[in-house]
C-alpha positions in Angstrom: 382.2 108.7 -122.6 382.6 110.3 -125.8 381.6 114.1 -127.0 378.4 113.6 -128.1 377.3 111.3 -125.1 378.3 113.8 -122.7 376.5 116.5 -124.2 373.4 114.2 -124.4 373.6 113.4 -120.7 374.4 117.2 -119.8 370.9 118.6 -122.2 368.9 115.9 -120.6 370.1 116.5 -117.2 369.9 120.3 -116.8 366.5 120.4 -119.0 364.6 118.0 -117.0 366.0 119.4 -113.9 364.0 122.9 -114.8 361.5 121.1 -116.1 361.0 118.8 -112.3 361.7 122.1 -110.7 359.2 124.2 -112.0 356.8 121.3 -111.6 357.0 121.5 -108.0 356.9 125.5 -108.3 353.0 125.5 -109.5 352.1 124.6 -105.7 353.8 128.2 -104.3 351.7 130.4 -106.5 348.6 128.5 -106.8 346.8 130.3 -104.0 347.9 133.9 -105.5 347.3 132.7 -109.2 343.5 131.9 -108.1 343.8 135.4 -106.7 345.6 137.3 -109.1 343.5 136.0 -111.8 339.7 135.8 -110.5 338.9 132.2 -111.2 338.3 129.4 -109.4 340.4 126.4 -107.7 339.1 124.1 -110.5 339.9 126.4 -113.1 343.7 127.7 -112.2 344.2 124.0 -111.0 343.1 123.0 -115.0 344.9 125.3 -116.5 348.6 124.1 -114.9 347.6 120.9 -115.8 347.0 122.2 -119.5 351.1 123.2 -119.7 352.1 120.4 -117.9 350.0 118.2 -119.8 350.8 119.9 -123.0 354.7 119.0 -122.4 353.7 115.4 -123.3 350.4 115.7 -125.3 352.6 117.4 -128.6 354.8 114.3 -128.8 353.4 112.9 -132.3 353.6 116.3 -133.3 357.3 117.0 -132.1 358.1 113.6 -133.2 357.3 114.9 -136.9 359.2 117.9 -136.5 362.1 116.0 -135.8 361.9 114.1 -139.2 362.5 117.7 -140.7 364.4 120.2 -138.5 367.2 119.5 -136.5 366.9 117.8 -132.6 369.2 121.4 -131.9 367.1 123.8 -133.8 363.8 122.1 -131.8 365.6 122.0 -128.6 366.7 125.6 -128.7 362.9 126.9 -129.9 361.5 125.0 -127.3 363.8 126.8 -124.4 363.1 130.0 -126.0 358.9 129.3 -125.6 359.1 128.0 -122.2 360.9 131.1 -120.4 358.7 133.3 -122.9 355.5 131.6 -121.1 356.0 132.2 -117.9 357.2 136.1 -118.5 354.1 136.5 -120.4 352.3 135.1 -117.2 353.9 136.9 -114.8 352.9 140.5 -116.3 350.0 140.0 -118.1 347.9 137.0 -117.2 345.4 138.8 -115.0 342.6 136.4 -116.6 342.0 132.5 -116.8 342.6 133.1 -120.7 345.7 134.4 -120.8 346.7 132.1 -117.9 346.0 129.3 -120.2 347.4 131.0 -122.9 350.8 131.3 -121.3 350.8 127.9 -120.2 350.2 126.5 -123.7 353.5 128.1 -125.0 355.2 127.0 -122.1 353.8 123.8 -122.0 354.6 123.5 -126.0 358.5 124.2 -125.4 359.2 121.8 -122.1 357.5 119.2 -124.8 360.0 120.4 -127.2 362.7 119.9 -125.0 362.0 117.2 -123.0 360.8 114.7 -126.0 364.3 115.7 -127.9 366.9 115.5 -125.1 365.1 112.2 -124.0 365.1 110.7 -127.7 368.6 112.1 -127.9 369.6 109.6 -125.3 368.2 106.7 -126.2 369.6 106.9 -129.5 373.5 107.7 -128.2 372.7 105.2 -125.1 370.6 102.2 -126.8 370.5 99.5 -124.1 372.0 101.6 -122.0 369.3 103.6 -121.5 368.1 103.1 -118.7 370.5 103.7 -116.2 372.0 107.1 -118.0 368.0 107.8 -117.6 367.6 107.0 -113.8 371.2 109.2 -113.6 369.6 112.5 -115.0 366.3 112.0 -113.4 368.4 111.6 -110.1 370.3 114.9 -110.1 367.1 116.9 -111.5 365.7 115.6 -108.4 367.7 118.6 -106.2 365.8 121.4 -108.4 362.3 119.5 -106.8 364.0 120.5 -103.3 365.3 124.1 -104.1 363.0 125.5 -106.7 360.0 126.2 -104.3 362.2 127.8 -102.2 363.4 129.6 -104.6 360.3 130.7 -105.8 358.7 131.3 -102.2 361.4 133.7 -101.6 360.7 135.9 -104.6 357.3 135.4 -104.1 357.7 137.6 -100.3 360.2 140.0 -101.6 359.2 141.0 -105.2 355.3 139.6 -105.2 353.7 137.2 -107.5 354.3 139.1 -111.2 357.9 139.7 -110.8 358.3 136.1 -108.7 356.9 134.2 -112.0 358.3 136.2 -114.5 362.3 135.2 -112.6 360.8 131.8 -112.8 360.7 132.4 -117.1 364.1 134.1 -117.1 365.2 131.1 -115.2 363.5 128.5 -117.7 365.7 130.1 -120.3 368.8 128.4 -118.9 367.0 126.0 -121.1 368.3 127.4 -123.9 372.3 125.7 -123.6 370.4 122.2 -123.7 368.8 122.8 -127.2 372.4 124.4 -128.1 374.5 120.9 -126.8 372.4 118.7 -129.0 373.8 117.1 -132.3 372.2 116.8 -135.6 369.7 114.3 -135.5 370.2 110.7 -136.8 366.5 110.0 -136.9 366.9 109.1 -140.9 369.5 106.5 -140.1 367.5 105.1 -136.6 364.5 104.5 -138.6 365.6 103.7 -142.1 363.0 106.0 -143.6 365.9 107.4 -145.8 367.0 104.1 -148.8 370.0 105.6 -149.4 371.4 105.5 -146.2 369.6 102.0 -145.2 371.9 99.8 -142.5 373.0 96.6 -144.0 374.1 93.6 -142.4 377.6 93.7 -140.5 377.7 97.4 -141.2 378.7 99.7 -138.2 377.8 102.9 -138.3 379.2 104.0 -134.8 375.2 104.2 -133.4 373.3 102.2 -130.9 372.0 99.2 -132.2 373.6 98.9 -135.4 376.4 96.6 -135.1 375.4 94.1 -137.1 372.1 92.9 -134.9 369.5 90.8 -136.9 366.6 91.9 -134.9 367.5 95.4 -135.3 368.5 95.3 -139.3 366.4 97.6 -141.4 363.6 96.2 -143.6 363.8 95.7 -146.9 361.3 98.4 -149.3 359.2 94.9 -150.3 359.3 93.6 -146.7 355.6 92.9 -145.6 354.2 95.8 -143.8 352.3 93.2 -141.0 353.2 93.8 -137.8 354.1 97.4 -138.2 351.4 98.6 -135.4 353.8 99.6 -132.8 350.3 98.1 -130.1 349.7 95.1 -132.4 353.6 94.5 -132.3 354.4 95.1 -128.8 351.2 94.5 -126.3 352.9 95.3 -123.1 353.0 98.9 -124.6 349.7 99.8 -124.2 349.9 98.7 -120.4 353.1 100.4 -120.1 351.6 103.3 -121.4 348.4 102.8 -118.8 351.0 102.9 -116.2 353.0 106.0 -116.5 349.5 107.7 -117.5 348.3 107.1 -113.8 351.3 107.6 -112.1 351.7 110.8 -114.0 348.3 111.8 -112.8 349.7 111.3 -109.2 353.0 113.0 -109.5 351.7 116.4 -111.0 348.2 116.7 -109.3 350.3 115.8 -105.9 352.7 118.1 -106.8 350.5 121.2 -107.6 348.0 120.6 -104.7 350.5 119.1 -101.5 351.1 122.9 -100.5 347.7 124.3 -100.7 346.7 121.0 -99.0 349.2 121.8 -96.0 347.4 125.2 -96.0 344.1 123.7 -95.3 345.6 121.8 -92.4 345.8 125.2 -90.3 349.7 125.6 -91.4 350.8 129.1 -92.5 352.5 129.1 -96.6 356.0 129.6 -95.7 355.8 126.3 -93.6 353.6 124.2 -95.8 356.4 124.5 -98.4 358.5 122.8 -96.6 355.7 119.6 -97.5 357.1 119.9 -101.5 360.6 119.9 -100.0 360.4 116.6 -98.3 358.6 115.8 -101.3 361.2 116.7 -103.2 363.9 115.0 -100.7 361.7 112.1 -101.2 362.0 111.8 -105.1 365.8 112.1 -105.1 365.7 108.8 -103.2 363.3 107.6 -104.9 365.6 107.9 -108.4 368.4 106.7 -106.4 366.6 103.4 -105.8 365.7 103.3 -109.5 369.3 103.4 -110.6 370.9 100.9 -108.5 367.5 98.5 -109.8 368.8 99.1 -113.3 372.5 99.0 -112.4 371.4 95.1 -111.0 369.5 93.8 -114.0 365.9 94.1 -111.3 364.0 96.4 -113.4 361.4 92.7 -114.9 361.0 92.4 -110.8 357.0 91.9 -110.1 357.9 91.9 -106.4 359.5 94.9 -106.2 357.6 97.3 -108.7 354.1 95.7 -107.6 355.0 96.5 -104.2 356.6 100.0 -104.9 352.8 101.1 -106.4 351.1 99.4 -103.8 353.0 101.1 -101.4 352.1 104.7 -103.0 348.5 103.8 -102.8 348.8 103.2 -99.1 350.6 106.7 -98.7 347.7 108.3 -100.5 345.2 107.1 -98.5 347.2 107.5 -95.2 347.3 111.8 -96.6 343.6 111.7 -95.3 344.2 110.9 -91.9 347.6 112.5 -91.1 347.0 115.9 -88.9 350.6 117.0 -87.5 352.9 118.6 -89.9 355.7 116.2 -88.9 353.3 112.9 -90.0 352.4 114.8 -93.4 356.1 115.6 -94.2 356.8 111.9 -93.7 353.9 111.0 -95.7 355.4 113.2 -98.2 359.0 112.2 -98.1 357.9 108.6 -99.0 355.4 109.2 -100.8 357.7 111.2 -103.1 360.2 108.5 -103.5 357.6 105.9 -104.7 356.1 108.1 -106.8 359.6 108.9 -107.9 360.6 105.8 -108.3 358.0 104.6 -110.5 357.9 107.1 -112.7 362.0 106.7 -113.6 361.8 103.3 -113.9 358.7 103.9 -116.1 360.3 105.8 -118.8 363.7 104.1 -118.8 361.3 100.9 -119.2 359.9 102.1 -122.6 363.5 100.9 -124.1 362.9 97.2 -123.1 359.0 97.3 -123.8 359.5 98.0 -128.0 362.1 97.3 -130.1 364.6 100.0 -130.9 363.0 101.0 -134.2 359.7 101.8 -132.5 361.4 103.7 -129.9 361.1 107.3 -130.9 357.2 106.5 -131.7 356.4 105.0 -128.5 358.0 107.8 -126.4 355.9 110.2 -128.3 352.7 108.0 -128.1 353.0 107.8 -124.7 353.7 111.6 -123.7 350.7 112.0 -126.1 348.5 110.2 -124.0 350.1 111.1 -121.0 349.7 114.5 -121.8 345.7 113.9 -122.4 345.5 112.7 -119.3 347.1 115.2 -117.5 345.2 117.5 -118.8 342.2 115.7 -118.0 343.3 115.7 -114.4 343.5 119.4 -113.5 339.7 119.5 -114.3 338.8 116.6 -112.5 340.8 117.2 -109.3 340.0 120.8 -108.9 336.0 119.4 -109.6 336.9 116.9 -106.8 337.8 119.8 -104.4 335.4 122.5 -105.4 332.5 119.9 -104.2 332.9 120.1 -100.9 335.7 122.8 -100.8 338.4 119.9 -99.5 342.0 119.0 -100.7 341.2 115.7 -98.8 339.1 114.5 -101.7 341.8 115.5 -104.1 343.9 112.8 -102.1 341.0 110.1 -102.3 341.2 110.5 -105.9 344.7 110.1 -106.0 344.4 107.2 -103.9 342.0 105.7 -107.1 344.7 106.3 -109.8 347.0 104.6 -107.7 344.6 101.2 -107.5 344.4 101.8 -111.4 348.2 101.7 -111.6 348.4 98.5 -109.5 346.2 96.8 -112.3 348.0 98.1 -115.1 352.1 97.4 -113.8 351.9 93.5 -113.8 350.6 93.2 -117.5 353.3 95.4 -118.6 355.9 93.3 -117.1 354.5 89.9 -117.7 354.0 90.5 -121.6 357.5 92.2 -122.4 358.1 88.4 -123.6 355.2 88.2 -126.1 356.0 91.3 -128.4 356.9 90.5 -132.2 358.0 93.2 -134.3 358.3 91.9 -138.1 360.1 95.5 -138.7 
């Protein structure tokens, strides 16, 4: 690989491995944040939601901002607000509002960061996408292992202020992945600049421009039907459906599988050792998902129908498991599943639109993603504050999964019927 793709790979790697890692972090100091800050389960439960939903809901925005500024100058301001975040959290959010407060900046730079470095690589990668993809989700996959250890053991020694704020000044390691990234070549990628249009048989050294007829640029009078990116390509809006649900799983699973352990009897410092096996279980689940792109499997019905139907069974199974040894089995697998599907989710979105529609459809799916997400927090911590039980949290995990089942097979079955007239 060249330069520039290995700086892609590296900014996309190590931000999405702080990003996975602090994901499974919210878990260790929900209990204390619920504490520290005099609200409810529902509430502190919303409000993580609110920054990791807010990492995907700002992707129309971000995707504007990166028709003006530079994908390094967003990357590197995006860092800078997630570390600043959780600092702000750890000293001074002693209410819901500034809880939420600091998880909107935070949540506002890992969307920064993430939707650059990931548009970043599909534009240096093209078709390649989806393997380099499944790569750097693989190795962020340790920081789902380690993290909450991490962050456990500052939690005991320094207590819950000082614990988060290391977890900011950690998230500013961020700041080297904005650095690495080139300027952008959004002008040339979607032809929104004439002077630089790509003609035929011209080869400007970028993916998807040597000489491809389906990928030319249109002409200024070209007609503007079919330029609805939903109209143009109708497995999107399934695909979308899909990652929205299994998103839903991942980070309500994620934030609530320790306090869940704690409800079973089991004291903190062992129920964290549920997110590491969960974490265990999502580096084999990206493992899976690269040797299904390496082999051309990623259209299989069989296998990625199976794969969700499979998580739905470990959800379900979570409210009947008792011994710590059954849950962090349960965990482990349903981890990779879970893992699994939501790799080969994202590195789908290159095959689902055309390459001129890519950037948009990343962003219109972290924005609805991200409205989800948020959505979630208050309905799962509703769910629990019921009755008072992380077991229903689980049943309505097990619904989103039955949801995802519907929504996979459409996405794969009508990757053959989009027509873009771009």
């Amino acid at each position: 690989m060249n330069g520039r793709k290995w700086r892609s790979v590296l900014a996309r790697t190590m931000s999405y491995f702080l990003f996975q890692g602090c994901l499974k972090c919210f878990g260790v100091i929900f209990e204390g944040t619920v504490e520290f800050t005099h609200s409810s389960v529902m509430m502190v439960g919303w409000s993580f939601m609110v920054l990791q939903g807010m990492a995907f809901f700002v992707g129309p925005l971000i995707s504007w901002l990166m028709d003006i500024f530079s994908y390094q100058f967003i990357g590197t301001l995006g860092s800078f607000l997630v570390g600043a975040g959780f600092i702000y959290e750890g000293f001074l959010a002693d209410s819901l509002w500034k809880l939420l407060i600091s998880n909107v900046i935070s949540g506002f730079g890992l969307g920064m960061i993430s939707l650059v470095t990931t548009v970043d690589l599909g534009e240096t990668f093209g078709d390649q996408f989806g393997i380099v993809f499944s790569i750097s989700t693989l190795i962020s996959s340790v920081a789902m292992m380690l993290m909450p250890l991490l962050l456990d053991y500052w939690l005991r020694v320094y207590g819950l202020s000082w614990a988060v704020a290391l977890l900011g000044a950690l998230m500013w390691n961020n700041v080297p992945c904005g650095l690495m990234l080139f300027e952008n070549y959004t002008s040339i990628w979607r032809c929104d600049d004439p002077n630089r249009r790509i003609l035929p048989n011209q080869d400007l050294g970028l993916p998807g421009t040597s000489s491809q007829a389906n990928d030319e640029c249109p002409t200024p009078n070209q007609s503007p039907k079919g330029r609805n990116i939903l109209l143009a390509h109708p497995s999107l809006t399934f695909a979308i459906l899909t990652r929205l649900f299994n998103s839903v799983i991942l980070f309500a699973w994620a934030i609530y599988l320790v306090p869940f352990g704690v409800s079973k009897g089991y004291s903190p410092s062992t129920a964290v050792f549920l997110s590491t096996s969960g974490g265990a279980g999502i580096f084999v689940g990206r493992t899976i998902c690269i040797f299904v792109y390496h082999f051309q499997l990623m259209h299989s019905l069989p296998i990625n129908v199976g794969g969700v139907v499979a998580s739905l069974c470990m959800m379900v199974a979570f409210n009947i498991a008792e011994s710590f040894s059954s849950l962090c089995t349960l965990s482990f697998v349903a981890g990779a599943l879970v893992a699994y599907l939501g790799s080969w989710m994202q590195a789908y979105t290159i095959y689902v639109v055309c390459k001129k529609h890519f950037k948009t459809a990343v962003a219109l799916s972290n924005s609805i993603t991200g409205a989800g997400i948020v959505a979630t927090g208050i309905i799962s911590g509703l769910v629990h504050d019921i009755r008072g039980s992380y077991n229903d949290v689980f049943i309505f995990l097990s619904f989103s999964a039955a949801c995802q089942v519907l929504c996979i097979i459409p996405t794969i079955l009508l990757i053959k019927s989009s027509k873009c007239d771009l």
